[in-house]
N, C-alpha and C positions, 0 to 999 in steps of 0.2 A: 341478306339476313346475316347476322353477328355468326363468325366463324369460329366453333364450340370446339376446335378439336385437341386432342391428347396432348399435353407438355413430354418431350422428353423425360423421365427419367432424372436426367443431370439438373433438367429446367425447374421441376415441382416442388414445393414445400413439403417438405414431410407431413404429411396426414397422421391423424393420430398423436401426432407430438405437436407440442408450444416451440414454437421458434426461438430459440433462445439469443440472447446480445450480440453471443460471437459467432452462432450463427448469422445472423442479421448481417454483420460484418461484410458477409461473403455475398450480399444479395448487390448486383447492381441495376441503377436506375439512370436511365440515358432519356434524354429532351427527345421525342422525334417529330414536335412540333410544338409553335411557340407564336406568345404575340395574336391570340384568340381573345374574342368576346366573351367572358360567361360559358365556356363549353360543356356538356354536357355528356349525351349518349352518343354514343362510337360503337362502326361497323365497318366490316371489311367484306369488300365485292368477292367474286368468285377467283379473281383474278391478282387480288392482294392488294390492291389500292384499299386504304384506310378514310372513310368518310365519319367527319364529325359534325354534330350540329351545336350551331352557339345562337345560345338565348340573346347575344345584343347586349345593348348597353343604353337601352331607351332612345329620348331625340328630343326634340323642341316641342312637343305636343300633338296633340292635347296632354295636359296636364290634369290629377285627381289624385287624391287619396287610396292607395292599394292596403294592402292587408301590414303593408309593415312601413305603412306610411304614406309624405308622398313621394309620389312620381309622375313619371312623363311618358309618352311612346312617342317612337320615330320608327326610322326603316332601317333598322342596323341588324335583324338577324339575319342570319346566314348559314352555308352547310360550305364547308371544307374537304380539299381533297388533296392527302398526301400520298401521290404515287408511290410506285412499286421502288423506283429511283431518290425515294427523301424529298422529290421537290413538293410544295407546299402550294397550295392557290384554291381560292374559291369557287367552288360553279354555282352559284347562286347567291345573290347579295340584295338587299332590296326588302327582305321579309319583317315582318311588324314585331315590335318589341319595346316593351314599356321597362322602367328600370326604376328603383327607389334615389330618389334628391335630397340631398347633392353627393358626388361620386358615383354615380351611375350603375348601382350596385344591386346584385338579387334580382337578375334580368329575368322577364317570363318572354317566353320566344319560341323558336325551332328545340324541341328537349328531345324527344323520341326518334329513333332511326333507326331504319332495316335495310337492308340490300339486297333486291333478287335478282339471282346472277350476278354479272360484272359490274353493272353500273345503274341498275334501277334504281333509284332512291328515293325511299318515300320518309317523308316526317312528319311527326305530329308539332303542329302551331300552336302553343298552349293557349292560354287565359281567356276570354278577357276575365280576372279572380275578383269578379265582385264588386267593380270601383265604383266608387264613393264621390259626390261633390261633395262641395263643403258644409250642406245640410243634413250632411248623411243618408240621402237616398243615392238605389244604385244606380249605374250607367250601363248602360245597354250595351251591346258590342254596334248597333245598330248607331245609336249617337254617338260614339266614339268614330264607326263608319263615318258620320257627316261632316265629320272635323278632317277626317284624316282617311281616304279610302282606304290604307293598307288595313285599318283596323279590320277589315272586313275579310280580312286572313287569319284570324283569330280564331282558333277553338276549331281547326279543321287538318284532318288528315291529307296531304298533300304531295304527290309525287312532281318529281321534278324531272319534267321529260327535257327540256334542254339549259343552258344557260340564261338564268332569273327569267325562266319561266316556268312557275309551279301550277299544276293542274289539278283541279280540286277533284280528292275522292270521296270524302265524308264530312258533313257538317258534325260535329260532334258538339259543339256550343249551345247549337237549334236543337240538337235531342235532349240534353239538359233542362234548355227551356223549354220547352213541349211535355215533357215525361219525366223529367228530374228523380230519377230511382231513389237516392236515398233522403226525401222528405218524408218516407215512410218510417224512417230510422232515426229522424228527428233533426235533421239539417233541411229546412224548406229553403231555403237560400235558392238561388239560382247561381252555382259554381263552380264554373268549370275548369278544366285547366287538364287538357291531355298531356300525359309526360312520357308517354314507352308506346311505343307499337312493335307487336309480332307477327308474321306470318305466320300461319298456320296450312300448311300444304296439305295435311290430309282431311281438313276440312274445306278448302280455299276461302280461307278467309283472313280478315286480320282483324288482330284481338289488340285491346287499346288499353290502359293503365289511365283512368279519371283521376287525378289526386285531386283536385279540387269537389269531384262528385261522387266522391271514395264509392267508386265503381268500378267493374271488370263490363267494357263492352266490345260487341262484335260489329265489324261489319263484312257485310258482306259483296261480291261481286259486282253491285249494281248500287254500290254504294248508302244501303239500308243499314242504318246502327238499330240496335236491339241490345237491350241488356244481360250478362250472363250473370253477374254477383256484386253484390250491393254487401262494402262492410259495414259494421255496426261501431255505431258509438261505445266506450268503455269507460268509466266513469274511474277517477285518477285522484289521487293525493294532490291537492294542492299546494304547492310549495309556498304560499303567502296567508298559509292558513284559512280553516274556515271548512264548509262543506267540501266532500269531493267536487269531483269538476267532469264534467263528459268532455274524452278526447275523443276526435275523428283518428280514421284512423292515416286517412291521406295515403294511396297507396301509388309508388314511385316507379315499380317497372315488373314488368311483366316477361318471365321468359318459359320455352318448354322445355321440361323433364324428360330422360330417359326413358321414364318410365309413361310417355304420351300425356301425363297431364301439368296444367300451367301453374306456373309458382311466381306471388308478386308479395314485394318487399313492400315495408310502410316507416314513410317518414315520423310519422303520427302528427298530430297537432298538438296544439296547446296543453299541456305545461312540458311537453318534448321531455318527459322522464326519459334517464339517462336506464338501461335497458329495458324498457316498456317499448321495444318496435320486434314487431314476428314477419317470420318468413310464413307466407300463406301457400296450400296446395288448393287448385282450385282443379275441379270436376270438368273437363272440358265443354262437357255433354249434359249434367245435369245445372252446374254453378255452385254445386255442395262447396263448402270451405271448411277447411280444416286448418289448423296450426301444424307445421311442420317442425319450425325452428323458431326460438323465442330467445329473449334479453340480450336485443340489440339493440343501438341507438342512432335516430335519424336515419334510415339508410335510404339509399342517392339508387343504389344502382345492383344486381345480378349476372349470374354469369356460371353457365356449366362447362367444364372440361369433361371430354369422352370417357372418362374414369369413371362420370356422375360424381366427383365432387363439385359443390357447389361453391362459388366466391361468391363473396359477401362484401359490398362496399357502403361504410360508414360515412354521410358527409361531415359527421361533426361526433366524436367520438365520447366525450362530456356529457353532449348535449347542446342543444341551441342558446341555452340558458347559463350555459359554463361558462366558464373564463377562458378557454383554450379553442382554438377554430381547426386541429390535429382530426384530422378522418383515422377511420380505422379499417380495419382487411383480416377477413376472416375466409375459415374454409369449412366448409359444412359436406362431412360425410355421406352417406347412404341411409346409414342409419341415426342421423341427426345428430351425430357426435360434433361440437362447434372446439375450435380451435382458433385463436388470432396468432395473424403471423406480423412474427417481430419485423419490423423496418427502423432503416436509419429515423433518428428521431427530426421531425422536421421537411419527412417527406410527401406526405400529404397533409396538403391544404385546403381546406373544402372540396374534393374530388368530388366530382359529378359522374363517372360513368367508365364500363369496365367492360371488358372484351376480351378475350383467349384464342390465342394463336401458340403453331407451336414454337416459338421463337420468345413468348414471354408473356404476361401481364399488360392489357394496355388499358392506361387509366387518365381520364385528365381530373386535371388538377387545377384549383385556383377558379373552380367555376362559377362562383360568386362576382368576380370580377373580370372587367373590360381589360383590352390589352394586355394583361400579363396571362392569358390561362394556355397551359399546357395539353398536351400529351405526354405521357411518360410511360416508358418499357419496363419491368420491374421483371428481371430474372437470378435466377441464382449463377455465380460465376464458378 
């Protein structure tokens, strides 16, 4: 599971205060891995080995129409493992992953990742989001399966007990299509697309982040999903004019609070208003939802330090719709007080996912894209 604990002192951004430029100065940001697909969410074993999961970069087919165009899938996702020693290598390679055509870009794949203990690692497989042939009816994960057997890793919680060998825990795709929660909310779609998974110890359970079925689901020991909270559509200014618009709310990662209950961040959707994204509290035990923290944009990823401050990571800081592709990094109080902390400018690039150790900030970056995506250390010097 994501290792929450305490920064130093010397290490932490001032809470309470705006990071100022020449503060910013003083922050440094080291590569501790490089030459990634699309990466994502990142965790670190009990033992300080760093595992990340990368959505891929698609493959030769099948080929269809996804949500931001077309694309392809192949077998390029993957989980990564950079020991306690810097060295870098994959234990898992082989995992299904579509990507938008051409440049190989906005991979859906391996997104979510926990660690129990040293080396257990489980991921969520996201998609398959809805594809489309070219009449516009959707594609099953099932006929995508017939083309391509990896598709039929798709939309499934999976741990990876050895070397590219993933062992399935949850269909999470098949509970969508069976029971699809929020058709009640006005998205009848069938789509899915797991992005975060937590363990949850004093339940035994783990709790899954739907952003395609802007859902909070559980599953449990014997591999039953069952649903805990279902967000609602919010109806949004349209930036091309005309009636408002219903945004989903697409919710991106899921972690726990100090305080025992789960807090999950939202990308949103369509018109991706630039602070129109909340930090949500959710009710472990009932699925009550509250707003915690509100007017953020796009957010990728969460993360508590034992302080109970909350980070907050931005994938796109504008907005999806801006001109600038600059993430942002915020730190949210106890008592919902938000602060962004100043970085050199040009240091995140669509960051995907964020982790706390006491030695610093870990974030990758570039997770939109094949070959070049990062990890990076972000501490104060």
């Amino acid at each position: 599971m994501r290792v929450l604990r305490l920064l130093p002192a010397v290490l932490l951004l001032p809470l309470g205060v705006l990071v100022s430029p020449a503060a910013a100065a003083e922050i440094s940001v080291d590569v501790v891995a490089s030459g990634l697909d699309s990466p994502r969410h990142l965790a670190f074993g009990s033992r300080g080995d760093l595992f990340v999961a990368e959505a891929g970069r698609g493959g030769s087919g099948p080929c269809f129409v996804g949500a931001e165009g077309p694309a392809c899938m192949g077998t390029t996702g993957a989980v990564t493992k950079v020991d306690r020693s810097g060295h870098q290598s994959r234990i898992v390679q082989g995992l299904p992953s579509y990507a938008n055509t051409p440049g190989d870009v906005h991979a859906i794949g391996p997104h979510g990742i926990t660690v129990l203990d040293a080396d257990r690692v489980f991921i969520t497989s996201g998609g398959p989001t809805e594809p489309k042939d070219e009449s516009g009816a959707t594609i099953s994960r099932d006929a995508l399966a017939a083309q391509n057997p990896a598709a039929n890793l798709f939309g499934r919680l999976l741990k990876i007990e050895r070397p590219n060998q993933p062992r399935n825990v949850a269909d999470l795709w098949a509970f969508e299509r069976d029971v699809n929660p929020d058709a009640e909310v006005g998205n009848p779609a069938v789509d899915s697309n797991a992005v975060d998974v937590l363990f949850d110890n004093n339940r035994d359970r783990f709790v899954v982040a739907d952003a395609g079925g802007n859902a909070i689901n559980v599953v449990d020991t014997r591999g039953r999903v069952t649903n805990l909270a279902v967000f609602p559509n919010r109806l949004v200014p349209n930036p091309f004019g005309g009636p408002d618009v219903p945004m989903q709310a697409v919710p991106t990662s899921v972690v726990m609070g100090p305080d025992g209950q789960y807090y999950v961040s939202e990308l949103t959707g369509f018109p991706f208003p630039p602070g129109g994204a909340n930090v949500y509290r959710v009710n472990p035990r009932t699925g009550a939802v509250s707003v915690f923290a509100s007017g953020f944009t796009n957010i990728m990823d969460l993360a508590f330090g034992n302080d109970g401050t909350l980070y907050v990571l931005e994938f796109d800081h504008d907005g999806l719709l801006g001109g600038s592709t600059d993430g942002g990094l915020f730190t949210v109080s106890r008592d919902g007080t938000k602060r962004q902390v100043a970085l050199p400018p040009g240091t995140l690039t669509g960051p995907g996912g964020i982790t706390v150790r006491k030695d610093g900030l870990y974030i990758t970056n570039n997770s939109g894209s094949p070959g070049i995506g990062q990890v990076l250390r972000i501490k104060s010097s």
